[in-house]
C-alpha positions as CSV (number, residue, x, y, z in Angstrom):
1,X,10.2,34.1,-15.7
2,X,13.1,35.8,-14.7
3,X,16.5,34.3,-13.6
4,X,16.6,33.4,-10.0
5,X,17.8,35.9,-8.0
6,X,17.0,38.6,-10.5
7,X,14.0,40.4,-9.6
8,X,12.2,38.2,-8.0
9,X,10.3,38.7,-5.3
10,X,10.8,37.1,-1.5
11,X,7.6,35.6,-0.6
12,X,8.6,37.9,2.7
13,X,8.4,40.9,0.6
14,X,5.4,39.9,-0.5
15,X,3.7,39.1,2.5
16,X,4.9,42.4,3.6
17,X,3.3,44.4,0.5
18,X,0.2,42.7,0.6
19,X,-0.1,43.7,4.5
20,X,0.5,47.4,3.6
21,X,-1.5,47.8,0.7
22,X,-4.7,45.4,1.7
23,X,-4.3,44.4,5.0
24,X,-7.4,43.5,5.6
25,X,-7.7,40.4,3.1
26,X,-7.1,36.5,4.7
27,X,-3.9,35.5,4.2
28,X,-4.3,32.3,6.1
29,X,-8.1,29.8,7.4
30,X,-8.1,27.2,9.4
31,X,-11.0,25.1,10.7
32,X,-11.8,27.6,13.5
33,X,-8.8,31.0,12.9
34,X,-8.1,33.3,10.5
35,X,-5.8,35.7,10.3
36,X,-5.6,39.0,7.4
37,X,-2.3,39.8,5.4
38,X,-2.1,42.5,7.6
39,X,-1.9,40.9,10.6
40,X,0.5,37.9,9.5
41,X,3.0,40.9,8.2
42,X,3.1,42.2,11.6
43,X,3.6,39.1,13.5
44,X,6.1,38.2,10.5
45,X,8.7,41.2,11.1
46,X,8.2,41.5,15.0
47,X,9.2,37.2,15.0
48,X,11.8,38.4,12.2
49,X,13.1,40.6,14.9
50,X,12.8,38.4,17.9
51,X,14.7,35.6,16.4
52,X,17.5,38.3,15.5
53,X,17.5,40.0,18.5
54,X,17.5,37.2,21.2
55,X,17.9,34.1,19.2
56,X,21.6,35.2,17.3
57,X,19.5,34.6,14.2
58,X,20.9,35.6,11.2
59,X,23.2,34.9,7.4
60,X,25.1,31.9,8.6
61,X,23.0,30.3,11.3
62,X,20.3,27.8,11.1
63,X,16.7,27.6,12.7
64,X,14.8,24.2,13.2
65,X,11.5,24.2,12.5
66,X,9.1,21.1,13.1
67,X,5.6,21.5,13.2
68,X,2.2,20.8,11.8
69,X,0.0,22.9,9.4
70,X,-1.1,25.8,12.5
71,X,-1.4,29.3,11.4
72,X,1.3,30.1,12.6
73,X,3.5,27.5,10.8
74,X,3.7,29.7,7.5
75,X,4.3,32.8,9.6
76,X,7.4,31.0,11.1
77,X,9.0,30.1,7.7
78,X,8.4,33.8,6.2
79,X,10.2,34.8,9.3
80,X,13.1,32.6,9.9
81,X,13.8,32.7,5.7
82,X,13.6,36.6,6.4
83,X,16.6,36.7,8.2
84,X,18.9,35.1,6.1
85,X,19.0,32.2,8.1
86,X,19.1,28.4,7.0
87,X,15.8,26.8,7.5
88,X,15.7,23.4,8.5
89,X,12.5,21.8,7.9
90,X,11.3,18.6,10.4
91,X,7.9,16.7,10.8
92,X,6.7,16.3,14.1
93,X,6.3,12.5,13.5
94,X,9.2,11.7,12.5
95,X,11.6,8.8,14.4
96,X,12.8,10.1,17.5
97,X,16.1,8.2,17.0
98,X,16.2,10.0,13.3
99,X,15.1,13.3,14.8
100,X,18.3,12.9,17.3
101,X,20.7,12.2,14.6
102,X,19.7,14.9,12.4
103,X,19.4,18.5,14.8
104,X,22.9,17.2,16.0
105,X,23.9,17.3,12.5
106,X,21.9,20.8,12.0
107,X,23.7,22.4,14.8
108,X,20.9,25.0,15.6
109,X,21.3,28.3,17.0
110,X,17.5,28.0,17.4
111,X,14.7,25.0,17.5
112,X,10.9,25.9,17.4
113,X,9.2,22.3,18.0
114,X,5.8,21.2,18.6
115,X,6.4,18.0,19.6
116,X,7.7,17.5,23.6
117,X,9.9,14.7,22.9
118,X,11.7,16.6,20.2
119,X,12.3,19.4,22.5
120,X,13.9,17.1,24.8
121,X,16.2,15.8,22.7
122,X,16.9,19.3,21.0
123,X,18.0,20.4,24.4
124,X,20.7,17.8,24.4
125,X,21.8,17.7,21.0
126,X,22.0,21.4,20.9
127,X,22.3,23.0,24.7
128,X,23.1,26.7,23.2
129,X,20.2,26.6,20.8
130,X,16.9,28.9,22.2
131,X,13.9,26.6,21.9
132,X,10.7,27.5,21.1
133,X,6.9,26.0,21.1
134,X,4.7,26.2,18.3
135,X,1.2,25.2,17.8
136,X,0.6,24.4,21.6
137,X,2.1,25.3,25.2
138,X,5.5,22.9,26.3
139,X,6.6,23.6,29.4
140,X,9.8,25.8,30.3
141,X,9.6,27.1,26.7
142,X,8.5,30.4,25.4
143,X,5.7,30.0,23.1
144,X,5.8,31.4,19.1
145,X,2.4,33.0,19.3
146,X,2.9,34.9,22.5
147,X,6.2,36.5,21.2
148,X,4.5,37.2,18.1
149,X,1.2,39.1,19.7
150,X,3.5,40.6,22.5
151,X,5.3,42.4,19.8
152,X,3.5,42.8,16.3
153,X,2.1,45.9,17.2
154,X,5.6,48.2,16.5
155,X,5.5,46.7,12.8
156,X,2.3,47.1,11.8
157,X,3.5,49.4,9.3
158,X,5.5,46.9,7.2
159,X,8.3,48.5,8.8
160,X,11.2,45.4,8.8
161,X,13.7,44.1,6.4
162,X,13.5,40.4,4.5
163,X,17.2,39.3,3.3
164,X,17.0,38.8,-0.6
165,X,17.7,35.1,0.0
166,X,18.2,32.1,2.6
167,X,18.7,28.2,2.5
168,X,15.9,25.8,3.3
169,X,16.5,22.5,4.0
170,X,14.5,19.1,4.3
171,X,15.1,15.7,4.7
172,X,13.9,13.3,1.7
173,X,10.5,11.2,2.1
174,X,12.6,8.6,2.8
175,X,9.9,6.2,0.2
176,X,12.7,3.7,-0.7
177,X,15.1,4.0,1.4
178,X,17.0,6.3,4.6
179,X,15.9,10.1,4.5
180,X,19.2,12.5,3.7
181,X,19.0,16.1,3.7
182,X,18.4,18.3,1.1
183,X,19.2,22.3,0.5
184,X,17.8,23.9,-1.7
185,X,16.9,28.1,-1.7
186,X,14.0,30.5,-1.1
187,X,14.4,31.8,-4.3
188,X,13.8,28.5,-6.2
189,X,10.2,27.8,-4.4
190,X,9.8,31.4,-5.6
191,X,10.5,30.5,-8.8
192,X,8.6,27.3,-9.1
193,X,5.6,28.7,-6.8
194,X,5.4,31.6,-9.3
195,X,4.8,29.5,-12.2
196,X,2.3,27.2,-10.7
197,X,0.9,30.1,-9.3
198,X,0.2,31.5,-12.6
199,X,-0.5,28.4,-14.1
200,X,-3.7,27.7,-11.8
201,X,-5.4,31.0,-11.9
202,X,-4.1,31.7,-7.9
203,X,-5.0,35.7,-7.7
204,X,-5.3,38.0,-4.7
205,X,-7.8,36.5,-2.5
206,X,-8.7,33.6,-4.1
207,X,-9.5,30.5,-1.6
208,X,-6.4,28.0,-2.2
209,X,-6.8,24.7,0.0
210,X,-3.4,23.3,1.2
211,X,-3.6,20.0,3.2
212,X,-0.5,18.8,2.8
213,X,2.2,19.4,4.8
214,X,4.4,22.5,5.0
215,X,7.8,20.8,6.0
216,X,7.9,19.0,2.9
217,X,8.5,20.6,-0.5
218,X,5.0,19.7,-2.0
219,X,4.0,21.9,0.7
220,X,6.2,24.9,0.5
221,X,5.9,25.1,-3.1
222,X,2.7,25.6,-2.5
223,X,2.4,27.9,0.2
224,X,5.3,30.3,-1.8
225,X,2.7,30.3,-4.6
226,X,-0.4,30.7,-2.4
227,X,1.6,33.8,-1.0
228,X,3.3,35.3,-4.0
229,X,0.1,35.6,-5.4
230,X,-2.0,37.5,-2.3
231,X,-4.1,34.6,-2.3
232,X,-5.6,32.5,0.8
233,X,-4.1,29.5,2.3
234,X,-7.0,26.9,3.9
235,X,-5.2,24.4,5.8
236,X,-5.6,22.2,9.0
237,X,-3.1,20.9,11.5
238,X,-4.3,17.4,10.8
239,X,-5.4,16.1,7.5
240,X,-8.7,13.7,7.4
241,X,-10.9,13.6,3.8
242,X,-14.2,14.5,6.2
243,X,-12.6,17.6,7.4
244,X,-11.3,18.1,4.0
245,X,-14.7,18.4,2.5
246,X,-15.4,21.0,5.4
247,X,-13.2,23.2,4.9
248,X,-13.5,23.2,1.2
249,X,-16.6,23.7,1.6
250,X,-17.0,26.4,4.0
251,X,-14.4,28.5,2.4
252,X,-15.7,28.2,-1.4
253,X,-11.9,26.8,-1.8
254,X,-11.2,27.2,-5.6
255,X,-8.1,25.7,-5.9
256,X,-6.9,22.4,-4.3
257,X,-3.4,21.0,-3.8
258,X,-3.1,17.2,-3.0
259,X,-1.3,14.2,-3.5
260,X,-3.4,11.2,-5.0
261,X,-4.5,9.8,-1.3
262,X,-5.9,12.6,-0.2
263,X,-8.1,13.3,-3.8
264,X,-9.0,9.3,-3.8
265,X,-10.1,9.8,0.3
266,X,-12.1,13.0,-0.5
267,X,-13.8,11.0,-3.1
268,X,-14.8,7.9,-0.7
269,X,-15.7,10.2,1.9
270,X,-18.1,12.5,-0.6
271,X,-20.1,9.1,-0.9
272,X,-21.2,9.4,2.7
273,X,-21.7,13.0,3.4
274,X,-23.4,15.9,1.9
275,X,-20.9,18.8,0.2
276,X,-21.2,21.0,-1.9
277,X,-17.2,21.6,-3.6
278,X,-18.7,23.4,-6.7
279,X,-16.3,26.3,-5.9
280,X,-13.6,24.0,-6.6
281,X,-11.8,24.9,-10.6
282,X,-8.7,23.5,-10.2
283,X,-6.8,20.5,-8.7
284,X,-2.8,20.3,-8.8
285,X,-2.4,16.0,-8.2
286,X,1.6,15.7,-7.4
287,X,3.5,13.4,-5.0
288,X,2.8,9.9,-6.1
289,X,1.4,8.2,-8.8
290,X,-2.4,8.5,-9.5
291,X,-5.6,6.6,-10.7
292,X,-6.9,8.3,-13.9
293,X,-10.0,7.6,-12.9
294,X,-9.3,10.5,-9.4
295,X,-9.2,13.1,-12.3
296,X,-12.1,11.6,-14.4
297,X,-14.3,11.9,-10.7
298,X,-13.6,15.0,-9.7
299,X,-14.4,16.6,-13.5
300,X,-17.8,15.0,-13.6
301,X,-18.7,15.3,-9.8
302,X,-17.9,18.8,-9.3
303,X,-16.2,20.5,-12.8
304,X,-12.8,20.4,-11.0
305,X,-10.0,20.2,-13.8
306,X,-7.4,18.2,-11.7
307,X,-3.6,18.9,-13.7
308,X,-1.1,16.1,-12.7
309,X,2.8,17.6,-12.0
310,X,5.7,15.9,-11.4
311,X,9.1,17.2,-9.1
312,X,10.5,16.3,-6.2
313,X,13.2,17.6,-3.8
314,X,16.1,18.2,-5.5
315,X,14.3,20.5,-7.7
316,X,12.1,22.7,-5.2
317,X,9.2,20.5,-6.2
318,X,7.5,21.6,-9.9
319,X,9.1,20.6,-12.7
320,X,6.2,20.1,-15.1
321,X,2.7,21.3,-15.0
322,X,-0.1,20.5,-17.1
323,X,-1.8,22.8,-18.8
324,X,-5.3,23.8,-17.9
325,X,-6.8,23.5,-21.9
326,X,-5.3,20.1,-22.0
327,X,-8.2,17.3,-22.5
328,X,-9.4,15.0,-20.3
329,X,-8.3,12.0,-21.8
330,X,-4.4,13.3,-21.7
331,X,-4.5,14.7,-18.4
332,X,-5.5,11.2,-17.0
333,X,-2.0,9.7,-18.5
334,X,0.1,12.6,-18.5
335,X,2.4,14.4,-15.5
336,X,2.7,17.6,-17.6
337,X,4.9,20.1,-19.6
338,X,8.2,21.2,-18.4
339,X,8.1,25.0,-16.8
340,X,9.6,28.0,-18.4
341,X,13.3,27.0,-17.7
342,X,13.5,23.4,-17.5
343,X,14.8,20.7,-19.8
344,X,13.6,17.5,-19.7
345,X,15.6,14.7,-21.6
346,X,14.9,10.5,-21.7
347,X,18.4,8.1,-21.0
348,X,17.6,6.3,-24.2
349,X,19.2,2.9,-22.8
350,X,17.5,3.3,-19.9
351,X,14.2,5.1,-19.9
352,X,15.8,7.7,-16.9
353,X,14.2,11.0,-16.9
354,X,16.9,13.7,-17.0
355,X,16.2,16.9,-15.8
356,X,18.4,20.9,-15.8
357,X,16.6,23.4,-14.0
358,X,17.6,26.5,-12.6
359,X,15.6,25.7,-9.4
360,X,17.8,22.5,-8.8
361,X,19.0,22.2,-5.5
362,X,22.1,23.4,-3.9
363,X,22.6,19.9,-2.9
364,X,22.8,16.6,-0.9
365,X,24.5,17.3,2.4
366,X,27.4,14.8,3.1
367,X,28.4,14.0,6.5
368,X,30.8,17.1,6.8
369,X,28.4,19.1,5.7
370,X,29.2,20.4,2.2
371,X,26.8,19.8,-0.5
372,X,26.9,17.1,-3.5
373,X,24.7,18.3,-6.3
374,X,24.5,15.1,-7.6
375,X,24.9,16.3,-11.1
376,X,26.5,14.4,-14.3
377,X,29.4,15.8,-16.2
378,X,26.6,17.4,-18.7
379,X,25.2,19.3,-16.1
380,X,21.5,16.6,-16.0
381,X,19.9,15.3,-12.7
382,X,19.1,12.2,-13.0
383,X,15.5,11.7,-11.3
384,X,15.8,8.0,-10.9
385,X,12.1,7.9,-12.3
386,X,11.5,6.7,-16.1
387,X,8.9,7.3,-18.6
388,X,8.9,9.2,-21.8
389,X,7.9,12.4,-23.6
390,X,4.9,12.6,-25.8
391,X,5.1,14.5,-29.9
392,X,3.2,17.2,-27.3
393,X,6.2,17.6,-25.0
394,X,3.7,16.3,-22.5
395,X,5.8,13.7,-20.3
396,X,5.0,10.3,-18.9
397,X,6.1,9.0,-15.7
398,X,5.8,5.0,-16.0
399,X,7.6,4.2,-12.5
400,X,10.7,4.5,-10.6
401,X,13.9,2.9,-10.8
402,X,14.6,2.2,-7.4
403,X,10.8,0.3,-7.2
404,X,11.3,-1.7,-10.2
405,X,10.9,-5.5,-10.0
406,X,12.9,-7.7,-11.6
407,X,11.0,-11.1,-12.0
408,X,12.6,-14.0,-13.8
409,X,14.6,-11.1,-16.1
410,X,11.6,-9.1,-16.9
411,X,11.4,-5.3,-15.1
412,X,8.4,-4.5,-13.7
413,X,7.4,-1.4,-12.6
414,X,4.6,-0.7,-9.8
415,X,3.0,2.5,-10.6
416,X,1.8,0.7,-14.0
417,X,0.1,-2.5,-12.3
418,X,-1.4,0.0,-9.8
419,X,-3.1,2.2,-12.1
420,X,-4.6,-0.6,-13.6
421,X,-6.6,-2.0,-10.6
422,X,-6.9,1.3,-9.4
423,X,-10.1,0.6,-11.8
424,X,-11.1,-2.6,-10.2
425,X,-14.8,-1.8,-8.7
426,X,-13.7,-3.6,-5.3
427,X,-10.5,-2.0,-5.1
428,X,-10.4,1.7,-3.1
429,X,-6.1,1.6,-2.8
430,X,-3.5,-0.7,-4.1
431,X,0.4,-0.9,-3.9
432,X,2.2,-3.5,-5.9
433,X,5.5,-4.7,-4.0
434,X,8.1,-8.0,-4.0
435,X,8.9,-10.8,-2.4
436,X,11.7,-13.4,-2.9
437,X,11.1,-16.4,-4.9
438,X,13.6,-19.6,-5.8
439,X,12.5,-19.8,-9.2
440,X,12.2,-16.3,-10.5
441,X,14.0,-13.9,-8.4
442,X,11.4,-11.8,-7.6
443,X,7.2,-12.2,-7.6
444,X,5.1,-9.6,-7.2
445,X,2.1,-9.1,-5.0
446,X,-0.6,-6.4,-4.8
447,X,-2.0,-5.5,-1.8
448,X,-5.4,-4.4,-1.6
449,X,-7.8,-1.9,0.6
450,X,-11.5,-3.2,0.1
451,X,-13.9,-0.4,-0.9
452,X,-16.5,-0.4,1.3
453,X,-18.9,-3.1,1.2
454,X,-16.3,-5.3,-1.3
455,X,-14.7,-8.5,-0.6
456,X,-11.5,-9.6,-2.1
457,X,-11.6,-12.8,-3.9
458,X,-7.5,-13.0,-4.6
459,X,-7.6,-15.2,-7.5
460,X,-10.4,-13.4,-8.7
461,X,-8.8,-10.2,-9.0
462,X,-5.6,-11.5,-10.8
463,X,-8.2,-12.9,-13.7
464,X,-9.8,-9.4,-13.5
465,X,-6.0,-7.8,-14.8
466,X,-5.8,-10.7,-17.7
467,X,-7.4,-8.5,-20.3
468,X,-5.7,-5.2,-19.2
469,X,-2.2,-6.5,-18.4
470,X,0.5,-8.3,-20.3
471,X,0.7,-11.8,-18.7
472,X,4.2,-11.4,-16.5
473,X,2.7,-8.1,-15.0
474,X,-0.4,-9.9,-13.6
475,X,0.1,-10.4,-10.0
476,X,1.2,-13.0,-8.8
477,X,-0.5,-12.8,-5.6
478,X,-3.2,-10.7,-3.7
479,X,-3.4,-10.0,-0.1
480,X,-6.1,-7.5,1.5
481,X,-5.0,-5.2,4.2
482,X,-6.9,-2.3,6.4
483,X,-4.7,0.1,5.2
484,X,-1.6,1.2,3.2
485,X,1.0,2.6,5.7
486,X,1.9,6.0,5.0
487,X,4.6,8.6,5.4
488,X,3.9,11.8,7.0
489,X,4.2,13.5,3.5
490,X,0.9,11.4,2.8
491,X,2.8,8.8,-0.1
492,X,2.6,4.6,0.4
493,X,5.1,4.4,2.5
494,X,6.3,0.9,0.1
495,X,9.3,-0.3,2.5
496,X,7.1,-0.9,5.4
497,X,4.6,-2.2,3.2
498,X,6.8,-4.9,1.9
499,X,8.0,-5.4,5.3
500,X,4.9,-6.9,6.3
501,X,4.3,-8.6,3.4
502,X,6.6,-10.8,3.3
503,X,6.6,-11.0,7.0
504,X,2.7,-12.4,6.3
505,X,4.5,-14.7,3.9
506,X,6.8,-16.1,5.8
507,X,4.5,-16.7,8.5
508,X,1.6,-18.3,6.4
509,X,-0.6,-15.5,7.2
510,X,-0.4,-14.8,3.1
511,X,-1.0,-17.9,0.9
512,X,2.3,-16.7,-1.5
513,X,2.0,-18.4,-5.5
514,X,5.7,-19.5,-6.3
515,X,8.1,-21.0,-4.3
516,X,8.7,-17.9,-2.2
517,X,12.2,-17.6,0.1
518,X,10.8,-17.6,3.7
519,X,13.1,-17.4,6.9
520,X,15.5,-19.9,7.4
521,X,15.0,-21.1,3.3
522,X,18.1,-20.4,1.0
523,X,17.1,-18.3,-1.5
């Protein structure tokens, strides 16, 4: 791979190419549109244009964008990253109150929303800014795909400049804690898009289903690689596993990005409905920790090699992929091989994963917005995550720091205890998280989502870990729920979860082991 910003291509550029020199091959299917590389390249430079022209759009402004997964989504980030601009990236669903707080901070010269209520808001925070609807009509705002068919036809010919680089900027999933903001560049999901790209056979006009969200890096890695490559994306505005199979389905799909929910919800859902996902080769699992048995399900089911990866934000994403040769067995414990360019390194004291890459971000923006790289004096990120790195250079991811639990003095990390009764025939989805205790500090209890037609018998699924677990990492409680709360990203959303656990706790709704520290208890 090439140094950033040495040859490589914008995934404007390519967009454009691919429009000029096979214009008639889908760039982007959805569940009832389509639209050719030709097409998107015209409605790419005449927005380019628009948002220059009459928005003030340009190297030193930024653009919010906040909006589902509708075609015209990945036309607006080619665009507003084709002018040079910064790209800020916000989900529809976020917090209003969070929303607020962070388009004041942006300071937009322009705001293309789907959501009402953010427009509002925009409107106040940033009266100057030229607002824009995506995805559906808002009243008293132009609409994104009228300006973009009222004047795509004067670049049909691939006749509009992409700057060489631009800023995009998200905020954090927010899994453990507030969300903060983090820039990063174009060229880096490039970079990282290219390699995964490459790594998963993604070739001009191959079928490449993207569900998850395209305001969060998981996403735009993914579409940059999708892109780069002349391939199609498949996508939806809204995510369910039925639609899922659909789509996959309908458009012989042979590649699939996903976090673990979504593979584990397609499987469920494949029990209760004929499909046919044989077109399916390869799955990229990133975004949260995973059940082995997801990749052991999808290889006997339908011959789908899923390949775990590991990154996050502060890297543009991919930092490791696994390669497609690598055997079953290691693939179901493994999150992959460090990328041309990146170092991976273990804290020894700690178990930290240290990262260098040259797609690490720009940085953490600080309340007077200039960037902390958050980098040591050696020059390593430190992920936060721990695990270790195999005599095959194939690294481990055992849990995060953040999510450890400390009971009685002994750490215990989630992703570990999860994986286990991941297993369990009654269990479909399981997170492990804390609650206080007198005696120890800290118990632990896993809460559970029935598969369908299962019970949960609490003290019967602790004696089912015995045999797999050390004793201490047994739970020491189990409480069924509906449903794990999630994040927009699609990831347990574990701070809400433990929320209501303990809330359950305290109230007696969850018969706690221990002596746990309730409301108006000294702990």
């Amino acid at each position: 791979m090439p140094p950033i910003g040495m040859n490589l291509p914008t995934v404007a550029e390519s967009v454009r190419t691919w429009g000029l020199e096979q214009p008639d091959r889908p760039m982007l299917q959805g569940a009832c549109r389509s639209m050719s590389y030709g097409e998107a390249s015209a409605r790419v430079g005449a927005f380019a244009a628009f948002l220059r022209e009459e928005c003030g759009v340009g190297p030193g402004t930024t653009v919010v964008v906040s909006a589902l997964n509708c075609l015209e989504m990945p036309l607006t980030i080619v665009a507003v990253t084709a002018t040079g601009a910064r790209l800020v990236l916000f989900s529809p669903e976020m917090t209003m109150a969070l929303f607020r707080e962070h388009v004041a901070q942006a300071r937009p010269v322009a705001a293309i929303l789907t959501c009402a209520q953010q427009a509002a808001i925009a409107r106040e925070e940033a009266p100057e800014a030229r607002i824009l609807a995506i995805g559906h009509a808002l009243e008293g705002f132009d609409q994104v795909e009228d300006v973009m068919e009222a004047r795509c036809a004067g670049f049909s010919n691939g006749g509009w400049e992409a700057a060489p680089d631009a800023e995009i900027a998200v905020l954090s999933s927010g899994t453990t804690g507030k969300p903060k903001t983090i820039v990063n560049t174009a060229s880096s999901f490039a970079y990282n898009g290219l390699q995964f790209g490459r790594s998963l056979g993604m070739g001009p006009g191959v079928p490449v289903y993207l569900p998850v969200p395209v305001y969060h890096v998981f996403g735009i890695v993914g579409l940059y690689g999708t892109l780069l490559a002349g391939a199609t994306s498949v996508s939806s505005p809204k995510y369910s596993p039925q639609l899922a199979l659909k789509l996959i389905e309908q458009t012989r799909a042979q590649v699939h990005l996903g976090v673990p929910t979504m593979f584990v919800r397609e499987l469920d859902a494949a029990d209760h409905v004929a499909c046919d996902l044989s077109s399916l080769r390869v799955g990229l699992i990133a975004g949260a920790g995973y059940s082995p048995s997801v990749i052991e399900e999808f290889d006997r089911r339908w011959g789908c090699r899923i390949l775990p990866s590991y990154g996050m934000s502060e890297t543009a994403a991919t930092l490791t992929l696994t390669p497609l040769d690598t055997p079953l067995e290691r693939r179901k414990v493994t999150a992959g091989a460090a990328i041309d360019g990146v170092r991976l390194a273990i804290d020894e004291p700690t178990g930290e994963i240290l990262v260098k890459t040259p797609a690490h971000m720009l940085g953490v923006e600080r309340a007077n917005g200039s960037l902390d790289p958050c980098l040591d004096a050696e020059g390593w990120y430190h992920t936060g995550d721990v695990g270790s790195i195999g005599p095959d250079g194939l690294l481990s991811v055992t849990g995060r720091i953040k999510e450890m639990i400390i009971r009685g003095g002994i750490n215990i990390f989630p992703a570990e205890i999860e994986a286990c009764y991941a297993d369990a025939p009654e269990v479909a989805e399981c997170c492990l998280v804390s609650y206080p205790d007198r005696e120890l500090g800290e118990r632990t209890c896993l809460a559970v989502v029935p598969e369908a037609g299962h019970a949960i018998d609490p003290l019967a699924l602790r004696e089912w870990g015995r045999p797999h677990l050390e004793k201490f990492k047994v739970p020491d409680t189990v409480a069924a729920v509906e449903a794990l709360p999630l994040l927009d990203s699609g990831k347990i959303n574990r701070t809400e979860l433990q929320r209501r656990i303990r809330a359950s706790i305290a109230s007696g709704d969850i018969a706690a082991f221990g002596h746990p520290v309730v409301e108006g208890q000294d702990g």
